[in-house]
GUMARMI-541466 format. One record per residue: residue number from 1; residue in three letters; y, z, x of N, C-alpha, C, CB in turn. Coordinates in nm, 4 decimals, padded with zeros to 6 digits. Glycine has a CB too. Layout:
REM GUMARMI-541466
[NUM, 'ALA', [Y, Z, X], [Y, Z, X], [Y, Z, X], [Y, Z, X]]
...
END
This chain:
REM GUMARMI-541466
[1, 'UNK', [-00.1904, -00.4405, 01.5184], [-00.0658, -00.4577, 01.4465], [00.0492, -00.4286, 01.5414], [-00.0599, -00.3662, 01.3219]]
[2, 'UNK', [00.1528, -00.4988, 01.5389], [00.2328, -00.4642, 01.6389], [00.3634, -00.4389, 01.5458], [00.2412, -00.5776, 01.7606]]
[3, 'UNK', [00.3911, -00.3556, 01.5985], [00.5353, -00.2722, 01.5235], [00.6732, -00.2686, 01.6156], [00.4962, -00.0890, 01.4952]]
[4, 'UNK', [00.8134, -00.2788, 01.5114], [00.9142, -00.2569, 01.5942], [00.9248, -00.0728, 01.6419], [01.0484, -00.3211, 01.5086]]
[5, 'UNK', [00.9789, -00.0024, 01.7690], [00.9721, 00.0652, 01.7985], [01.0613, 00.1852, 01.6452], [01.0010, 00.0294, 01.9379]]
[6, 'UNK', [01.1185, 00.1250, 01.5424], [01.2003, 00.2223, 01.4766], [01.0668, 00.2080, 01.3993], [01.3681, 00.1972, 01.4122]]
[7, 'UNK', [00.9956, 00.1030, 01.3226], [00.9445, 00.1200, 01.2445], [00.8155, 00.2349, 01.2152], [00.9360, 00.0177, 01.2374]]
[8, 'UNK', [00.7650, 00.1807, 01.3768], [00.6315, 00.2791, 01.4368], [00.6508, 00.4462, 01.3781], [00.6374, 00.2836, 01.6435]]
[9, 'UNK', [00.8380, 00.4587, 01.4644], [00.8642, 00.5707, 01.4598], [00.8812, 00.6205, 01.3167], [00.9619, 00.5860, 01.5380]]
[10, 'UNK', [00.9506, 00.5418, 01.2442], [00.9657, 00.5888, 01.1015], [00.8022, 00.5922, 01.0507], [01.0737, 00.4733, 01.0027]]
[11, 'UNK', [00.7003, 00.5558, 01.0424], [00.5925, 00.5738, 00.9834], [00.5519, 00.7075, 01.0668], [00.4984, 00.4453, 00.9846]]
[12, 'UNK', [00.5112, 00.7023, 01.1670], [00.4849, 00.8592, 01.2211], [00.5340, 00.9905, 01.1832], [00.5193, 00.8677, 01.3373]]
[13, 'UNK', [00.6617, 00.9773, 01.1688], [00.7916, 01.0849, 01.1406], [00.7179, 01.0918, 00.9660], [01.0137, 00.9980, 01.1675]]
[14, 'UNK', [00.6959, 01.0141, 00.8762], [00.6783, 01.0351, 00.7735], [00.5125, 01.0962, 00.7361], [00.7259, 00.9186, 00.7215]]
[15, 'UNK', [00.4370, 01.0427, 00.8363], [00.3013, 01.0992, 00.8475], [00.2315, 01.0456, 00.9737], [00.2170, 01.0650, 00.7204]]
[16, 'UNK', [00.2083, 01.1822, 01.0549], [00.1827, 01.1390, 01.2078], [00.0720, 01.0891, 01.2191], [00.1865, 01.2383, 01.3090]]
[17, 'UNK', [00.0407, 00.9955, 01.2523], [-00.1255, 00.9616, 01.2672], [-00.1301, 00.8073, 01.1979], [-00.2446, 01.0933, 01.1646]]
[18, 'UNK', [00.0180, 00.7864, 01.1012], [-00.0659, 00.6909, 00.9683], [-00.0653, 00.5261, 01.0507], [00.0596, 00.6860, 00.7673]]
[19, 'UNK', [00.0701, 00.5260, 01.2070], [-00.0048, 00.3856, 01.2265], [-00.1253, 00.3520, 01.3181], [00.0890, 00.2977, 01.2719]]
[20, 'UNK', [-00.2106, 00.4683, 01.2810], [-00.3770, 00.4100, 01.3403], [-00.4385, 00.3342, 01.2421], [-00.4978, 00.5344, 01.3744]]
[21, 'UNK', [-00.3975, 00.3765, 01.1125], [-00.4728, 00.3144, 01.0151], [-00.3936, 00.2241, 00.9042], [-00.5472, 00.4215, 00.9514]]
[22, 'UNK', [-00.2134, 00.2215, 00.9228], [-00.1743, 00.1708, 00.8407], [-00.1086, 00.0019, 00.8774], [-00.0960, 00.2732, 00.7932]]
[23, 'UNK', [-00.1616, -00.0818, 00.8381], [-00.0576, -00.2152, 00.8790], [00.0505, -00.2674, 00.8050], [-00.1270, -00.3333, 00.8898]]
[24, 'UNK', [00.1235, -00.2265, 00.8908], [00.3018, -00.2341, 00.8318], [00.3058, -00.3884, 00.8377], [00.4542, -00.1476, 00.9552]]
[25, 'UNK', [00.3605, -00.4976, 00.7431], [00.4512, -00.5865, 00.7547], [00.6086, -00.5720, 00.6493], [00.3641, -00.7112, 00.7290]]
[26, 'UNK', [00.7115, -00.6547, 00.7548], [00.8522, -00.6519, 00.6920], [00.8017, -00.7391, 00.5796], [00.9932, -00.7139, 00.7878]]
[27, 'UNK', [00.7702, -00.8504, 00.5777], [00.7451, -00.9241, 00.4817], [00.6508, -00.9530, 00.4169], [00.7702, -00.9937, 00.4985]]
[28, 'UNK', [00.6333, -00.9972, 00.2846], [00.4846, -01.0162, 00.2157], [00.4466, -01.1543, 00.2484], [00.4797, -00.9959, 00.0434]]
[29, 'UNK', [00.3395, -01.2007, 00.2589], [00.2321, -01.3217, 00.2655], [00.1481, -01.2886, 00.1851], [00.1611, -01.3548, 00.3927]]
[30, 'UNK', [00.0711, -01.4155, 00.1213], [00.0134, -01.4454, 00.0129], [-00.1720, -01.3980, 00.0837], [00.0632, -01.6291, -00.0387]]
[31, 'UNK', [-00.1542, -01.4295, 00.2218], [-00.2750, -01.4494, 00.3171], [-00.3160, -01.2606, 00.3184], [-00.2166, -01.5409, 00.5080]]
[32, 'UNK', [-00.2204, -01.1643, 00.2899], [-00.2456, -01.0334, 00.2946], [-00.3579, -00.9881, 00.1403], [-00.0803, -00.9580, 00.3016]]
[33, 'UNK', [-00.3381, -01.0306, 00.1007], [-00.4240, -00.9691, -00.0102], [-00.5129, -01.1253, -00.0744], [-00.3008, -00.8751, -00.1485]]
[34, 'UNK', [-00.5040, -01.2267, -00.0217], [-00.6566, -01.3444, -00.0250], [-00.7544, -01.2941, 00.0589], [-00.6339, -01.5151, 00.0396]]
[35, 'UNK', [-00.7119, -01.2306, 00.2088], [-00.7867, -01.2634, 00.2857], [-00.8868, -01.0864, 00.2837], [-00.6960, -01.3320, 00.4266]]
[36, 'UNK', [-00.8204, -01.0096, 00.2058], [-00.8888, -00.8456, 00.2326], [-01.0000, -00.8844, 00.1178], [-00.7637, -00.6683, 00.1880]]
[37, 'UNK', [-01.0789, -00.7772, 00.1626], [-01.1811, -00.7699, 00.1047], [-01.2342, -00.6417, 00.0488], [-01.2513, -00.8196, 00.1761]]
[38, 'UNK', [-01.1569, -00.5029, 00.1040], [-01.1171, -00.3745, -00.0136], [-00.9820, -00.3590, 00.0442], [-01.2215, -00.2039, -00.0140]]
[39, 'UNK', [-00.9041, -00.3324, -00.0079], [-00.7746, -00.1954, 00.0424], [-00.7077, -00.2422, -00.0592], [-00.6697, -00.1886, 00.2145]]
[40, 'UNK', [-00.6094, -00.1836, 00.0009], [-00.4641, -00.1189, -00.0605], [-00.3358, -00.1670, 00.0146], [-00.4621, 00.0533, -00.0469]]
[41, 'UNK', [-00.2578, -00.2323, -00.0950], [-00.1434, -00.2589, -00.0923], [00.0042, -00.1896, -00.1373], [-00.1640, -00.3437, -00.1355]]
[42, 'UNK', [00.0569, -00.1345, -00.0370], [00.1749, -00.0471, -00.0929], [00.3033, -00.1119, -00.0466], [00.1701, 00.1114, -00.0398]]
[43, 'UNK', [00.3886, -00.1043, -00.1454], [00.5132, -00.1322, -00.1207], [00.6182, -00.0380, -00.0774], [00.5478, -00.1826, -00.2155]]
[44, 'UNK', [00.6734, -00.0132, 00.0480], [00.7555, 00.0911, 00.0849], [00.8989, 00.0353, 00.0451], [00.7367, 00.1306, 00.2412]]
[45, 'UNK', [00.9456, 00.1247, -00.0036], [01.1066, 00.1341, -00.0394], [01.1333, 00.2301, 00.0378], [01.1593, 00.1655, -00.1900]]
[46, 'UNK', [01.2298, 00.2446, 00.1718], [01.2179, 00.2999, 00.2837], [01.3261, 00.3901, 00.2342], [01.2275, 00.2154, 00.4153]]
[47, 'UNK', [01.4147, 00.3614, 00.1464], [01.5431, 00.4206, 00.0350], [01.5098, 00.5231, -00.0358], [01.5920, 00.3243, -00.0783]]
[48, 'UNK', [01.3823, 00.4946, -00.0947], [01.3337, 00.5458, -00.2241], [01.2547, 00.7021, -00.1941], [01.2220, 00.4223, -00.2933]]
[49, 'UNK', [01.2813, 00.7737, -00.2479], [01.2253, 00.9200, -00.2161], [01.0648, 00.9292, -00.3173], [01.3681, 01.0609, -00.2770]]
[50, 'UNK', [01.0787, 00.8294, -00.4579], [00.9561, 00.8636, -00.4832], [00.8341, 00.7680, -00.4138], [00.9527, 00.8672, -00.6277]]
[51, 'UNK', [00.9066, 00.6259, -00.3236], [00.8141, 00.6158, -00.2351], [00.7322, 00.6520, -00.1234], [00.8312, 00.5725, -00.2208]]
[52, 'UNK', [00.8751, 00.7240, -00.0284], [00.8166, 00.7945, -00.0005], [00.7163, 00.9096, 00.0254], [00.8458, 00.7797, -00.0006]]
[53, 'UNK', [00.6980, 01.0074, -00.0782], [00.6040, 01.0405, -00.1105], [00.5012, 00.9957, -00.1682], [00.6258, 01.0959, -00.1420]]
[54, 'UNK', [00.5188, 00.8734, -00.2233], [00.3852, 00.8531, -00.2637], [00.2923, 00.7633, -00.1172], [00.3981, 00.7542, -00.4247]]
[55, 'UNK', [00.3900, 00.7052, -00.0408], [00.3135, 00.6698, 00.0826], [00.2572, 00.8073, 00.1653], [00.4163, 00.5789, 00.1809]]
[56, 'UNK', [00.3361, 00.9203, 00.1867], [00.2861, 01.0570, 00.2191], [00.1162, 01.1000, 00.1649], [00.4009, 01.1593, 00.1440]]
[57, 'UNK', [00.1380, 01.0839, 00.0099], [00.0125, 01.1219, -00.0574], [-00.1206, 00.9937, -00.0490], [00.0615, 01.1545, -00.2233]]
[58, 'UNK', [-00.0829, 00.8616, 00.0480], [-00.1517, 00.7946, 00.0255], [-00.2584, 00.7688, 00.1345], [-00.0871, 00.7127, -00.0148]]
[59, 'UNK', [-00.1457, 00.8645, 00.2775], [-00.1885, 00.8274, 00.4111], [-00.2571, 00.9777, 00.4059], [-00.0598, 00.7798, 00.5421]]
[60, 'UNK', [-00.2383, 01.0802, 00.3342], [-00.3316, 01.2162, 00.2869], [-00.4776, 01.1282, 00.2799], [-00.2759, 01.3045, 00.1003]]
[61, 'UNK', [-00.4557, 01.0770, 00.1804], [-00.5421, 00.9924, 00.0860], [-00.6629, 00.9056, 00.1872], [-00.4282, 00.8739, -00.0065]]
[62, 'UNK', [-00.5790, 00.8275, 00.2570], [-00.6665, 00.7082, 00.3205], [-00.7396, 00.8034, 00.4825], [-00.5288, 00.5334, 00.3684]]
[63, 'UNK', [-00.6762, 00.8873, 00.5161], [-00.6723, 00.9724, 00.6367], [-00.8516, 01.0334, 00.5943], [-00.5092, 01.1129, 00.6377]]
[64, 'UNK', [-00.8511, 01.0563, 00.4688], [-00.9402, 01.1242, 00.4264], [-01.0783, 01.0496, 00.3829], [-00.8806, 01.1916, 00.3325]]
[65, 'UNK', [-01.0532, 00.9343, 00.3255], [-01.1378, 00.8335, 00.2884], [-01.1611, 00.6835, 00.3380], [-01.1117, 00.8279, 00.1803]]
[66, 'UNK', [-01.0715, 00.6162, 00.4641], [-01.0854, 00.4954, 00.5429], [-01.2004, 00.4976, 00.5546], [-01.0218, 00.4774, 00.6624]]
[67, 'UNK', [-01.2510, 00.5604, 00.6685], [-01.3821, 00.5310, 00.7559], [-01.4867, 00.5310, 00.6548], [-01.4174, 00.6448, 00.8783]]
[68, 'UNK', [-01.4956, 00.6203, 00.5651], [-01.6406, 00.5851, 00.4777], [-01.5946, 00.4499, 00.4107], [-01.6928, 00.7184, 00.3405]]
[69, 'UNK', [-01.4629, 00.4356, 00.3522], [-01.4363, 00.3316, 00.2681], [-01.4425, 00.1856, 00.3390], [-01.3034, 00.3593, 00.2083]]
[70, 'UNK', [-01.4192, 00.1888, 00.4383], [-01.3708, 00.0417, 00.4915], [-01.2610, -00.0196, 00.4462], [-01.4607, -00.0556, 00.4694]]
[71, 'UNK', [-01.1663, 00.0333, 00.4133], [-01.0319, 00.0056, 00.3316], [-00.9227, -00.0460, 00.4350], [-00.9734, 00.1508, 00.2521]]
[72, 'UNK', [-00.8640, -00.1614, 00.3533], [-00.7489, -00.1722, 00.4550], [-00.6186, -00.1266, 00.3914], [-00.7309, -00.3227, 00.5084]]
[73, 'UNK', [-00.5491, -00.0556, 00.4294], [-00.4013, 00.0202, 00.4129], [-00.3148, -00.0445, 00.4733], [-00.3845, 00.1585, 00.4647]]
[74, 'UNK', [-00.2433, -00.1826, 00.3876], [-00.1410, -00.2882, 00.3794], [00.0452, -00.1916, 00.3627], [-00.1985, -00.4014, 00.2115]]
[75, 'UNK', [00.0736, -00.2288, 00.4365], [00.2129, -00.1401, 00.3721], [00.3567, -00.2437, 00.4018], [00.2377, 00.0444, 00.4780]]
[76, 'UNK', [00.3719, -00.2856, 00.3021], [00.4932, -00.3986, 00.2875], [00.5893, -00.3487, 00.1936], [00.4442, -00.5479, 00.2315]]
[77, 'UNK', [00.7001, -00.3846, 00.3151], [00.8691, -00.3556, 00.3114], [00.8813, -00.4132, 00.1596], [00.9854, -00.4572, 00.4502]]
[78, 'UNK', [00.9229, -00.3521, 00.0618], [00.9765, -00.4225, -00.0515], [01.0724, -00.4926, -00.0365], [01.0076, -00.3566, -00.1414]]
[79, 'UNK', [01.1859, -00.4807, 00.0751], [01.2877, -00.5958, 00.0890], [01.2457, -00.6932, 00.1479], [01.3997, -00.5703, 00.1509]]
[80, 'UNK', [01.1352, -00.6943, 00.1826], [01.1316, -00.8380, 00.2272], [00.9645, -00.8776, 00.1371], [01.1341, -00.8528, 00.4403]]
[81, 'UNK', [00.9821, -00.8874, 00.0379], [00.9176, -00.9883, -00.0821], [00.9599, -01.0876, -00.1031], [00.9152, -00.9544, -00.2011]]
[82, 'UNK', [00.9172, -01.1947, -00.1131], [00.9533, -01.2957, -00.1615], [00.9812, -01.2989, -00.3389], [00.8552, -01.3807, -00.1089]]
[83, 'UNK', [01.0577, -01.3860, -00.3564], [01.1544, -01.3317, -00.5195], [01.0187, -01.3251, -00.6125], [01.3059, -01.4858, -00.6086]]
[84, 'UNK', [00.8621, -01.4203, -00.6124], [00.8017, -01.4307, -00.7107], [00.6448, -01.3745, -00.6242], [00.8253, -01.5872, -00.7840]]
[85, 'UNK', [00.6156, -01.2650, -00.6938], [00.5113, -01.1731, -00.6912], [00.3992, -01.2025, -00.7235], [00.5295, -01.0835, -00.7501]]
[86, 'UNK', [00.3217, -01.2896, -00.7082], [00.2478, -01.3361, -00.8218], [00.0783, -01.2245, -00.7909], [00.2319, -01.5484, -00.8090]]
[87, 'UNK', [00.0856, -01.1095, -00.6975], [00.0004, -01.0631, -00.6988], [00.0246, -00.8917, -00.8173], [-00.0304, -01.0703, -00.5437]]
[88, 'UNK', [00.1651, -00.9213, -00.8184], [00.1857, -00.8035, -00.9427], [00.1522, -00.7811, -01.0649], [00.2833, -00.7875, -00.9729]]
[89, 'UNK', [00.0661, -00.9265, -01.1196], [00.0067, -00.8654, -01.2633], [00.0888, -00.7905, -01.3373], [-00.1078, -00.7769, -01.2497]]
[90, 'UNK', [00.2281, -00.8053, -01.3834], [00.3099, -00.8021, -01.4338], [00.3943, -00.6350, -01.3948], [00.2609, -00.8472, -01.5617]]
[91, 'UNK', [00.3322, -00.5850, -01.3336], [00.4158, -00.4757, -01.2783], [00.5238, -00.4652, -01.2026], [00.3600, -00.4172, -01.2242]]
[92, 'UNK', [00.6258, -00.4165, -01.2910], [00.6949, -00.4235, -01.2354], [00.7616, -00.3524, -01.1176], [00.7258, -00.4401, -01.2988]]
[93, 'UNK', [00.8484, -00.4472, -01.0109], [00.8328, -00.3602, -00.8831], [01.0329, -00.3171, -00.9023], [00.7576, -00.4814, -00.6947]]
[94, 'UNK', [00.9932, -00.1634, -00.8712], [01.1200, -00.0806, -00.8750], [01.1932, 00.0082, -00.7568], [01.0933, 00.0073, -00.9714]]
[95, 'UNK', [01.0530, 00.0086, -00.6491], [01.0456, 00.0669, -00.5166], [01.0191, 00.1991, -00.5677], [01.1752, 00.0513, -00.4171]]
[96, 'UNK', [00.9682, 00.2057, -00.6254], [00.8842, 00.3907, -00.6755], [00.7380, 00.3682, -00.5953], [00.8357, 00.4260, -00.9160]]
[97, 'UNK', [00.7694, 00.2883, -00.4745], [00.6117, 00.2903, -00.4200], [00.4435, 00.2067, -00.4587], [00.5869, 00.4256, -00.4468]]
[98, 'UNK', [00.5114, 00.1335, -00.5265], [00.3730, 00.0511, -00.6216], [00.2643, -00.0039, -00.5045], [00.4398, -00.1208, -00.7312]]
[99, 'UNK', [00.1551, 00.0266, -00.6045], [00.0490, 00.0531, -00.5481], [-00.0547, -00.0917, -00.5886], [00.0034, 00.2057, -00.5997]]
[100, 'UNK', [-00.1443, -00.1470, -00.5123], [-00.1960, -00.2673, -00.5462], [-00.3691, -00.2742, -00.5015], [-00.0991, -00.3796, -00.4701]]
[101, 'UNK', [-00.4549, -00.2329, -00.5793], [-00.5635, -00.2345, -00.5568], [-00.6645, -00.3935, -00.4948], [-00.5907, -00.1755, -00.6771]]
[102, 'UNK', [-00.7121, -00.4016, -00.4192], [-00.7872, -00.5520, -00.3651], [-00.8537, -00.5457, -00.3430], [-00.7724, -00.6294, -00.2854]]
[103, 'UNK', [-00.9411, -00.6138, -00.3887], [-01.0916, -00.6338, -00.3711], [-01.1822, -00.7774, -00.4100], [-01.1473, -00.5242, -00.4555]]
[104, 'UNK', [-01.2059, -00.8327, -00.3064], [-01.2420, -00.9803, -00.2276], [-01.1121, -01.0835, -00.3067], [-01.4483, -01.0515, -00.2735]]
[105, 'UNK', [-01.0191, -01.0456, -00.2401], [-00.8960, -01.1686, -00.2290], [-00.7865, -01.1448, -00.3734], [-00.9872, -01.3620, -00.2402]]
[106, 'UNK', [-00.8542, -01.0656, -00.3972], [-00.7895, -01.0085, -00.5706], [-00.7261, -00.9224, -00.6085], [-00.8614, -00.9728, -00.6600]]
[107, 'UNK', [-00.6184, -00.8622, -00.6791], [-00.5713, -00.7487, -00.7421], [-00.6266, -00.6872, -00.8242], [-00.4829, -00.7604, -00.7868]]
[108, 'UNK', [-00.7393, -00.5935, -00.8571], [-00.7759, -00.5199, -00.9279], [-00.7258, -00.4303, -00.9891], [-00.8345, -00.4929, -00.8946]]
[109, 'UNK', [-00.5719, -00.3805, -00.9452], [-00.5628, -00.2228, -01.0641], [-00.4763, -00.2222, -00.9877], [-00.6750, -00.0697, -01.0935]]
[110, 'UNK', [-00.3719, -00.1727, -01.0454], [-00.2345, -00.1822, -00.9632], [-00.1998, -00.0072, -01.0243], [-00.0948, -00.3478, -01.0255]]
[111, 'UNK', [-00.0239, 00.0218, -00.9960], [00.0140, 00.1708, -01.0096], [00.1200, 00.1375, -00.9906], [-00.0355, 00.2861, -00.9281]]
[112, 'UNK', [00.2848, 00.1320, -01.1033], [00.4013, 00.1561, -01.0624], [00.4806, 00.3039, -01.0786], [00.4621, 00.0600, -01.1196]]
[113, 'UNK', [00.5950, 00.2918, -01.1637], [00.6511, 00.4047, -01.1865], [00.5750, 00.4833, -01.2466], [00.7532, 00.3966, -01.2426]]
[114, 'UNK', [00.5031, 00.4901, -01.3177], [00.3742, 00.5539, -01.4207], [00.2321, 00.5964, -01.3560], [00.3281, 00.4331, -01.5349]]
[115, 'UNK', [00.3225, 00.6692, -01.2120], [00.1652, 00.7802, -01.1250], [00.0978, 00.8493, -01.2203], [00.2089, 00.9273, -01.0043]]
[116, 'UNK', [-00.0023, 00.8736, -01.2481], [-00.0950, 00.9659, -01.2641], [-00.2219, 01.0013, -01.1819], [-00.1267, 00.9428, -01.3667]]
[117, 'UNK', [-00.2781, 01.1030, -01.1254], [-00.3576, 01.1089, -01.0759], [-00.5109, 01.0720, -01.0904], [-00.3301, 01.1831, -01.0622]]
[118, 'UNK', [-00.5131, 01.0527, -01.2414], [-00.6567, 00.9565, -01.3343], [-00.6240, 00.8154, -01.2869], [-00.6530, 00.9563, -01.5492]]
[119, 'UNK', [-00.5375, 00.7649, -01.3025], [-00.5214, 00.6193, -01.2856], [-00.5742, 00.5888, -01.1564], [-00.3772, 00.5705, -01.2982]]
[120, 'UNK', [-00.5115, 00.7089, -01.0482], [-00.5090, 00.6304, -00.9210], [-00.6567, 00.6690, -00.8762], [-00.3787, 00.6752, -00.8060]]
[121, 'UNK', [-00.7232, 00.7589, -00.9525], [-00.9047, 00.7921, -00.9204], [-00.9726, 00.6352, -00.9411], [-00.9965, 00.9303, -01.0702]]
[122, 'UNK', [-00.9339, 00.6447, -01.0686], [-00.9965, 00.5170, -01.1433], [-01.0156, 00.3751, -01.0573], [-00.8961, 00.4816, -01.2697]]
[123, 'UNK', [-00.8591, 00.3391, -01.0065], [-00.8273, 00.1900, -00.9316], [-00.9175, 00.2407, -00.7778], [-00.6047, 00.1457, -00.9031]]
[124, 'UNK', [-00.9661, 00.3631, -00.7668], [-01.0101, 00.3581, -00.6430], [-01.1343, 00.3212, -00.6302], [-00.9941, 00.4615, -00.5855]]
[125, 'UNK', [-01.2154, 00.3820, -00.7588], [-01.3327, 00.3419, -00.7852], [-01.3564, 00.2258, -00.7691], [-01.3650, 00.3673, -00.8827]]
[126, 'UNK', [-01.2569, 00.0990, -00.8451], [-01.2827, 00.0092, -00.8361], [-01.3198, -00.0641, -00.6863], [-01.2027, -00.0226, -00.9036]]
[127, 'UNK', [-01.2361, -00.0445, -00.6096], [-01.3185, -00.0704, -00.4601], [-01.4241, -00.0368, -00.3913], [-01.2686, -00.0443, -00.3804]]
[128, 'UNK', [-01.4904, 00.0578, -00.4726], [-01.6391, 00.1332, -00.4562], [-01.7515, 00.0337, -00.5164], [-01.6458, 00.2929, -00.5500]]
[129, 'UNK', [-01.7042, -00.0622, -00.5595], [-01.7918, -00.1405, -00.6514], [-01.8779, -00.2307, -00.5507], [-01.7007, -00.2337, -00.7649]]
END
């Protein structure tokens, strides 16, 4: 993955380690979540403080469970979405960090403003399948 030198830096500064395992794009493509086959899709709102933490708690998260999982940890700029989402399954995106479960080319279980820590067990499972 190749990163601009602020961006690299801003992901490190927010959790050191996360671009070994995290692939940042500015913009969304349709080819990011056809072509995976488990991970995770997060939307960073680089603004947003409850995204931020929830990307904090996610790179906790993936830091801890990648390598057994085989997961890929997608992390796309919410400003640069294209206007129609069609992998959001009606969630709506607010930059509170939304979360997008995938598994073989699909959205399985998504997570917006409405974190809970059951939900996000649950959508994980689902990539265990």
């Amino acid at each position: 993955m190749t990163y601009s030198a602020d961006q690299k830096d801003a992901l490190e500064r927010l959790f050191p380690g996360s671009t070994a395992f995290c692939h940042y794009h500015a913009e969304y493509s349709d080819h990011l979540v056809e072509n995976t086959i488990n991970g995770v899709l997060f939307l960073m709102a680089w603004w947003s403080a409850p995204a931020i933490d929830r990307f904090k708690l996610l790179c906790d998260v993936f830091g801890q469970r990648l390598a057994a999982a085989h997961l890929r940890f997608y992390v796309v700029d919410v400003d640069g979405l294209i206007s129609r989402t069609p992998f959001a399954r009606g969630e709506r995106i607010g930059g509170y960090g939304e979360i997008f479960w995938i598994k073989d080319g699909r959205v399985v279980g998504s997570m917006g403003a409405d974190w809970s820590a059951e939900r996000f067990e649950k959508n994980m499972a689902l990539l265990a399948r």
